[in-house]
TORDOSE-445732 format. One record per atom (N, C-alpha, C): residue in one letter; atom name; x, y, z. Coordinates in Angstrom, 2 decimals. Atoms other than C-alpha are relative to their C-alpha. Layout:
# residues N
{fike: a	torti: CA	X: X	Y: Y	Z: Z}
...
***
This chain:
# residues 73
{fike: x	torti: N	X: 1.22	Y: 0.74	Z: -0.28}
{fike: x	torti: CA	X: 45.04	Y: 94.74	Z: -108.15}
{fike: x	torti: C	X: -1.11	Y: 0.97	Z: 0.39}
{fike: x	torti: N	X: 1.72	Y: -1.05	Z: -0.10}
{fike: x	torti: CA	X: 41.37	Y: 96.45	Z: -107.74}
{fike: x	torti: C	X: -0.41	Y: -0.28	Z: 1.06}
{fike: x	torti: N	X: 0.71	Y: -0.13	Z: -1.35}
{fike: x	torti: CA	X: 39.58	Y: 96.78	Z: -104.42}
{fike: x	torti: C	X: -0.46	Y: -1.66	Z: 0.31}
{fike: x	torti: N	X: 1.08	Y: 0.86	Z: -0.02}
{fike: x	torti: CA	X: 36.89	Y: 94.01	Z: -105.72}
{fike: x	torti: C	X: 1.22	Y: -1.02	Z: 0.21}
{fike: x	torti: N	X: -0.98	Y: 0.95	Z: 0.47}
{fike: x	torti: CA	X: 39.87	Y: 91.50	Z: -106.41}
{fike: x	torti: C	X: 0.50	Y: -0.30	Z: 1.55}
{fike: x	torti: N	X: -0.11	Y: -0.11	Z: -1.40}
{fike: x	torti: CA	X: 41.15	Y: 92.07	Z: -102.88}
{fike: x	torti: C	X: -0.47	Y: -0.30	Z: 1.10}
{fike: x	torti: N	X: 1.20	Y: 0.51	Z: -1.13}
{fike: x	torti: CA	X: 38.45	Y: 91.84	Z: -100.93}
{fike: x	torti: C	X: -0.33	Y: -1.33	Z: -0.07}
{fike: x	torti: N	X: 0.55	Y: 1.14	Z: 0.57}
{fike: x	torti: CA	X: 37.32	Y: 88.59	Z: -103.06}
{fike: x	torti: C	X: 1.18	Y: -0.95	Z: 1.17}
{fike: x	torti: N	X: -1.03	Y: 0.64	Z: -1.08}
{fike: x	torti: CA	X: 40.99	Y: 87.00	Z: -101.47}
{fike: x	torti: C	X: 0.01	Y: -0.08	Z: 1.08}
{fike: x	torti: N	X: 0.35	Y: 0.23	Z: -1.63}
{fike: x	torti: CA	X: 40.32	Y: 88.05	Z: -97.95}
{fike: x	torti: C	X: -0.67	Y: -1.00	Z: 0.37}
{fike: x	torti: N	X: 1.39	Y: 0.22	Z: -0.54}
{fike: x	torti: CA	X: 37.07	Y: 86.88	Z: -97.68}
{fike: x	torti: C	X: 0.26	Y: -1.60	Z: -0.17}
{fike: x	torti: N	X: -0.37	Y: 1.63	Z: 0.16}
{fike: x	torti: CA	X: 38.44	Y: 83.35	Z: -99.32}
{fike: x	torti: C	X: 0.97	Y: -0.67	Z: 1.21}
{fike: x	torti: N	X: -1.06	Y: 0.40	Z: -0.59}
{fike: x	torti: CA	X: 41.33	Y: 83.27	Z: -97.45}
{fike: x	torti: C	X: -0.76	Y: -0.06	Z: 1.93}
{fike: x	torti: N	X: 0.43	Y: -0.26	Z: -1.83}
{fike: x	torti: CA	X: 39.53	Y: 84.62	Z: -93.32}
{fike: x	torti: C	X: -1.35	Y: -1.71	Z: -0.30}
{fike: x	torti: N	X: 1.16	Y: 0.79	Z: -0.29}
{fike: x	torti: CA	X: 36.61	Y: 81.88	Z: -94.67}
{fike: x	torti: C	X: 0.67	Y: -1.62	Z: -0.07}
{fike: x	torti: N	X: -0.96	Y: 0.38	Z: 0.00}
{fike: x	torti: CA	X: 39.59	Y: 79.62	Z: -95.17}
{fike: x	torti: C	X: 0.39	Y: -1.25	Z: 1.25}
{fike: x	torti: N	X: -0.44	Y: 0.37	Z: -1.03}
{fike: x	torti: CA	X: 41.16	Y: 79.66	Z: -92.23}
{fike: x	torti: C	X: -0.77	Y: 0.00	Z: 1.28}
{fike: x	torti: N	X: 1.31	Y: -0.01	Z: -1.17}
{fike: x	torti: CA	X: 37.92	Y: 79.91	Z: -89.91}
{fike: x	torti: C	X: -0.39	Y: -1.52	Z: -0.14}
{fike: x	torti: N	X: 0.69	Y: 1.36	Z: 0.43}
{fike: x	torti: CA	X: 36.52	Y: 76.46	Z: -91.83}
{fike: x	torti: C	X: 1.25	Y: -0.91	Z: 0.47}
{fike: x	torti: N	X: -1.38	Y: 0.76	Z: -0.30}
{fike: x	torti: CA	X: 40.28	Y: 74.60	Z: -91.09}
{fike: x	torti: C	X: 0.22	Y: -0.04	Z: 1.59}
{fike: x	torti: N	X: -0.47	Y: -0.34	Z: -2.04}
{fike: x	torti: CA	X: 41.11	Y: 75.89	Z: -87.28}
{fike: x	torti: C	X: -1.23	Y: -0.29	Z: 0.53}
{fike: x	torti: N	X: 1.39	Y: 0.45	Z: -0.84}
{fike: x	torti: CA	X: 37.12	Y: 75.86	Z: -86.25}
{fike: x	torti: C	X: 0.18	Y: 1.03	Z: 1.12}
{fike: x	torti: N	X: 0.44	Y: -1.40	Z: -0.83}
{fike: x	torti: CA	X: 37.85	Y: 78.92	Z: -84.00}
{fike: x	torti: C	X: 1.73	Y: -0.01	Z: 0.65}
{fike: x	torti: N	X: -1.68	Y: -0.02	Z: -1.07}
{fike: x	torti: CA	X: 40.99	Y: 79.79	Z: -81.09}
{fike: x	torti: C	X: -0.29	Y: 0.27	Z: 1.03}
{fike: x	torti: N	X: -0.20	Y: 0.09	Z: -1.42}
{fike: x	torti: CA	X: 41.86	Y: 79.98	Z: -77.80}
{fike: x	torti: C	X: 0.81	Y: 1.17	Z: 0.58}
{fike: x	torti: N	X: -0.89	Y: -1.03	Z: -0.51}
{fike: x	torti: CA	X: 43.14	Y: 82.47	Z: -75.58}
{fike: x	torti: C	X: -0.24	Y: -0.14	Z: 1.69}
{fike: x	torti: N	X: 0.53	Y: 0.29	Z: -1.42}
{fike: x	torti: CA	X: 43.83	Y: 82.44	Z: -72.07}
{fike: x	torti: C	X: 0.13	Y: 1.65	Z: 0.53}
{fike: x	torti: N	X: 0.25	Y: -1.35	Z: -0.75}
{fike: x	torti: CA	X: 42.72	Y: 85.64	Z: -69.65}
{fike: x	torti: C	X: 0.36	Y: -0.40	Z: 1.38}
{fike: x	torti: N	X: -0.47	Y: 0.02	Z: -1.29}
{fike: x	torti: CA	X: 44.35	Y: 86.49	Z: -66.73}
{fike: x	torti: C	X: -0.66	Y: 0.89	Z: 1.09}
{fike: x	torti: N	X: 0.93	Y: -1.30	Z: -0.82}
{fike: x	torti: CA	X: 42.20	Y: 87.89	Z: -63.79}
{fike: x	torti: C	X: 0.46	Y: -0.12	Z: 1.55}
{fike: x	torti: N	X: -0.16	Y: 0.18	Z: -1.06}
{fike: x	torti: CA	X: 42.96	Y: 88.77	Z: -60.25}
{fike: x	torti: C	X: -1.64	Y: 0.24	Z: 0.47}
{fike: x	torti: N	X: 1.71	Y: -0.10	Z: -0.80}
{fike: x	torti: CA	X: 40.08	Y: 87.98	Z: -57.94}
{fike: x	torti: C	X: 0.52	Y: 0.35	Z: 1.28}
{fike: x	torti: N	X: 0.06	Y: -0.81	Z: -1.23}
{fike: x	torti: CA	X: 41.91	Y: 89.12	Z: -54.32}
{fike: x	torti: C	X: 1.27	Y: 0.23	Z: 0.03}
{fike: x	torti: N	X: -1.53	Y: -1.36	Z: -0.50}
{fike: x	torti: CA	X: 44.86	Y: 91.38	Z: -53.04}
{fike: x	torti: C	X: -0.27	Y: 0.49	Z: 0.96}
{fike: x	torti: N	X: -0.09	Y: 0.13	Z: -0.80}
{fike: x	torti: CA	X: 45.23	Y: 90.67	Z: -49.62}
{fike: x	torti: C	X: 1.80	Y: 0.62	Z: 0.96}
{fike: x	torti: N	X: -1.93	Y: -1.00	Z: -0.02}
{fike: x	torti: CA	X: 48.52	Y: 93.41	Z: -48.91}
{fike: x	torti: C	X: 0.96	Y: -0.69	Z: -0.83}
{fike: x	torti: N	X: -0.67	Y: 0.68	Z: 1.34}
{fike: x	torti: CA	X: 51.37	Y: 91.33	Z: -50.47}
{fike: x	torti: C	X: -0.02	Y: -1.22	Z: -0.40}
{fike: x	torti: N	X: 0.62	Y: 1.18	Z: 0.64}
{fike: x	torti: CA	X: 49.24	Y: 88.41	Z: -51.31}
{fike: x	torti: C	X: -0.82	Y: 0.35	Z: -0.54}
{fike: x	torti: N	X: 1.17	Y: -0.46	Z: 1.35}
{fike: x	torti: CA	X: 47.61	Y: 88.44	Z: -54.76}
{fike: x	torti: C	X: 0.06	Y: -1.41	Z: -0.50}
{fike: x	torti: N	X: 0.20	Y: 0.86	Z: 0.93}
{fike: x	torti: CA	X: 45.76	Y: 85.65	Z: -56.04}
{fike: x	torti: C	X: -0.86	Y: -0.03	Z: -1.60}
{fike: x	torti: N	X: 0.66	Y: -0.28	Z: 1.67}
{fike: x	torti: CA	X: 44.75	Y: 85.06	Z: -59.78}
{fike: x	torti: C	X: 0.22	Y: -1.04	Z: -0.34}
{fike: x	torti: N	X: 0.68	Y: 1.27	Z: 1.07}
{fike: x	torti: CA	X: 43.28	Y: 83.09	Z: -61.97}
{fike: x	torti: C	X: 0.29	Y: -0.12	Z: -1.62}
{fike: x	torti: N	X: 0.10	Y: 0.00	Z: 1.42}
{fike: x	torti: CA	X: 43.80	Y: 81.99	Z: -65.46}
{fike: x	torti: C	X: -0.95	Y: -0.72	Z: -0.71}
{fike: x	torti: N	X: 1.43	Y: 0.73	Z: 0.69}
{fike: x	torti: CA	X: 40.80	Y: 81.35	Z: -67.46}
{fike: x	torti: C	X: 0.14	Y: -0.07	Z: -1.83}
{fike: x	torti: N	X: -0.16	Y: 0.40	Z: 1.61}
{fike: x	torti: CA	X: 41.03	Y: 79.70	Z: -70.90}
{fike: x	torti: C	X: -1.25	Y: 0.20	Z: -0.53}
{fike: x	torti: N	X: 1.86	Y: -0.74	Z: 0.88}
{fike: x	torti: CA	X: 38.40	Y: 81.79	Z: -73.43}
{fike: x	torti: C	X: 0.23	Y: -1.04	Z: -1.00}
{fike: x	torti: N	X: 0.19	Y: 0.54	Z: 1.37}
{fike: x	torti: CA	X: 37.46	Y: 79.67	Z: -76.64}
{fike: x	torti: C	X: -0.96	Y: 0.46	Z: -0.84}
{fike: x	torti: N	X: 1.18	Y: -0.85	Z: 0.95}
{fike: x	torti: CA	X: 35.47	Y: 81.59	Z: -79.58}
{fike: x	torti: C	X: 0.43	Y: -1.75	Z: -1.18}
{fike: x	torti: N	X: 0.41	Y: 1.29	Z: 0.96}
{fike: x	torti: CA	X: 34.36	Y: 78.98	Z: -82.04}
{fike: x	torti: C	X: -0.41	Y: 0.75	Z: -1.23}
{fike: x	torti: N	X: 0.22	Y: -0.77	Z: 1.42}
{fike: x	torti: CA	X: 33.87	Y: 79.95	Z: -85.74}
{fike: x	torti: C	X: -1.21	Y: -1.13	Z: -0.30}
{fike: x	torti: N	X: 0.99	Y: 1.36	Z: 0.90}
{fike: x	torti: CA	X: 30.73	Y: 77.86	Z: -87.13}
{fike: x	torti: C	X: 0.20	Y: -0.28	Z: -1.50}
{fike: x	torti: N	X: -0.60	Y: 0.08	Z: 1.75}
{fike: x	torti: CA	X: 31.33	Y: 76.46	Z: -90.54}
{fike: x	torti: C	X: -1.30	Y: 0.47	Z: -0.69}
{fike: x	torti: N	X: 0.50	Y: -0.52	Z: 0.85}
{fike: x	torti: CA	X: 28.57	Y: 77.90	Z: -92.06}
{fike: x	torti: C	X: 0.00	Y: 1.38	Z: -0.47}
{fike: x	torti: N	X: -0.35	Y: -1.37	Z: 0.30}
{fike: x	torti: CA	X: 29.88	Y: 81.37	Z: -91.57}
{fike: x	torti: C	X: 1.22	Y: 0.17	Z: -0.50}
{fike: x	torti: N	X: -1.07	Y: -0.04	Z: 0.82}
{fike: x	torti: CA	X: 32.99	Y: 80.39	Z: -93.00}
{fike: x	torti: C	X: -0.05	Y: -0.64	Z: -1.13}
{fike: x	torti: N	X: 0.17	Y: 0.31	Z: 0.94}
{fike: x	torti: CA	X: 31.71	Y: 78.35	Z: -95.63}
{fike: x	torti: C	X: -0.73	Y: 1.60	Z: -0.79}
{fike: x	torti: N	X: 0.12	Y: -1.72	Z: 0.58}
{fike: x	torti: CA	X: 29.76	Y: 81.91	Z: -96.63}
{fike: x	torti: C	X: 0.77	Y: 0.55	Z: -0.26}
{fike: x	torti: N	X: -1.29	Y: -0.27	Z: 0.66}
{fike: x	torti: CA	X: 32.92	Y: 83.52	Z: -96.63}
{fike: x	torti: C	X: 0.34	Y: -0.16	Z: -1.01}
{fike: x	torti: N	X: -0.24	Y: 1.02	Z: 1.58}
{fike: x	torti: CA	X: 34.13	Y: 81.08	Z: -99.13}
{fike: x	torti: C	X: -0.26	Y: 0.76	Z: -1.24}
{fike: x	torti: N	X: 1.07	Y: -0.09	Z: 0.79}
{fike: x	torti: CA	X: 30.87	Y: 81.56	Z: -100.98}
{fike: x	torti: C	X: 0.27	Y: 1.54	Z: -0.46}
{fike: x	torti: N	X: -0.02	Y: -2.07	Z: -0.01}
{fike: x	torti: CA	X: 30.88	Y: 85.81	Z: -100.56}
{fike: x	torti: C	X: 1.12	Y: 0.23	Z: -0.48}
{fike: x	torti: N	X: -1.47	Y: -0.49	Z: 0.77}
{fike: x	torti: CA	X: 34.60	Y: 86.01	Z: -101.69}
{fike: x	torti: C	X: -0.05	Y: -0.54	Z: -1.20}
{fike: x	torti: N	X: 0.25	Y: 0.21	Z: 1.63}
{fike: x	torti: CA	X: 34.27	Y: 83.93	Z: -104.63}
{fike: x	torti: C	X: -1.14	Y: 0.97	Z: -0.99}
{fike: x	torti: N	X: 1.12	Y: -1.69	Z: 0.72}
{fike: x	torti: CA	X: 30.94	Y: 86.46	Z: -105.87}
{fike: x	torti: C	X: 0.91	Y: 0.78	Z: 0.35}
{fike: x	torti: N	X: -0.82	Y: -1.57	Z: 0.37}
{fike: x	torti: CA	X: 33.22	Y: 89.50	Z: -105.06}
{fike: x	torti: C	X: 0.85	Y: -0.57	Z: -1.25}
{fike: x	torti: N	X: -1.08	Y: 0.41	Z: 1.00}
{fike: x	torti: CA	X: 36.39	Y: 87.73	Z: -107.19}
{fike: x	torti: C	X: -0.39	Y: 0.33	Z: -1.08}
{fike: x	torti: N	X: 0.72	Y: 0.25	Z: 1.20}
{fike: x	torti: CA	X: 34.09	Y: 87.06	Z: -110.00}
{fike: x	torti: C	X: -0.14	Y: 0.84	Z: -0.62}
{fike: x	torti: N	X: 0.13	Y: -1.31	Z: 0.27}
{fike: x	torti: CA	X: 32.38	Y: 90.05	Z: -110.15}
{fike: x	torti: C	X: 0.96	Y: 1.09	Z: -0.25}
{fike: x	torti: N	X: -0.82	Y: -1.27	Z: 0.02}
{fike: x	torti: CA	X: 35.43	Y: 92.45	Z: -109.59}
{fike: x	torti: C	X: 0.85	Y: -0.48	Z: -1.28}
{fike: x	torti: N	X: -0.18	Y: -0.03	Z: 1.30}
{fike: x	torti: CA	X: 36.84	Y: 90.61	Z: -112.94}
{fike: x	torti: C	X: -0.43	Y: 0.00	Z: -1.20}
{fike: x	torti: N	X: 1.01	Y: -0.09	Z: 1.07}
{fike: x	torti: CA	X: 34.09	Y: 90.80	Z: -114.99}
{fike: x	torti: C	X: -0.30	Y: 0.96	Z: -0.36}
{fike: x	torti: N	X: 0.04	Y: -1.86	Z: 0.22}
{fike: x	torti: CA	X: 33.83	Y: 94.68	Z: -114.37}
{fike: x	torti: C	X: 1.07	Y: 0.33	Z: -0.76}
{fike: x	torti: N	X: -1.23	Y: -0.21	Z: 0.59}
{fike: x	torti: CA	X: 37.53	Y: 94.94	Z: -115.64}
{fike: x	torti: C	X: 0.10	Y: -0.80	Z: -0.79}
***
């Protein structure tokens, strides 16, 4: 397979699975005090959000690479 061909799949596939899920979650673990052998901490749930128009682009941008990288070959 050729670079262009490759890339074309990523870009379908990350714009894909960004447009389907809508983003993810992760939780962070932070200590806020450590009081000798008392330590308290916190767990804070992050959420990144994907907007669908940057994964509909995707889409869009991998299909033009695809295209293109078989039209050269």
């Amino acid at each position: 397979m050729k670079a262009t061909t490759i890339t074309g799949i990523v870009l379908i596939v990350l714009g894909l699975v960004g447009f389907l899920t809508g983003g993810f979650s992760f939780t962070k673990d932070t200590t806020t005090a450590k009081i000798g052998p008392l330590e308290l901490s916190v767990k804070e749930k992050e959420t990144v959000n994907f907007p669908q128009w940057l994964s509909l682009g995707a889409i869009a941008l991998g299909a033009i690479v695809l295209v293109a990288g078989t039209r050269k070959g």
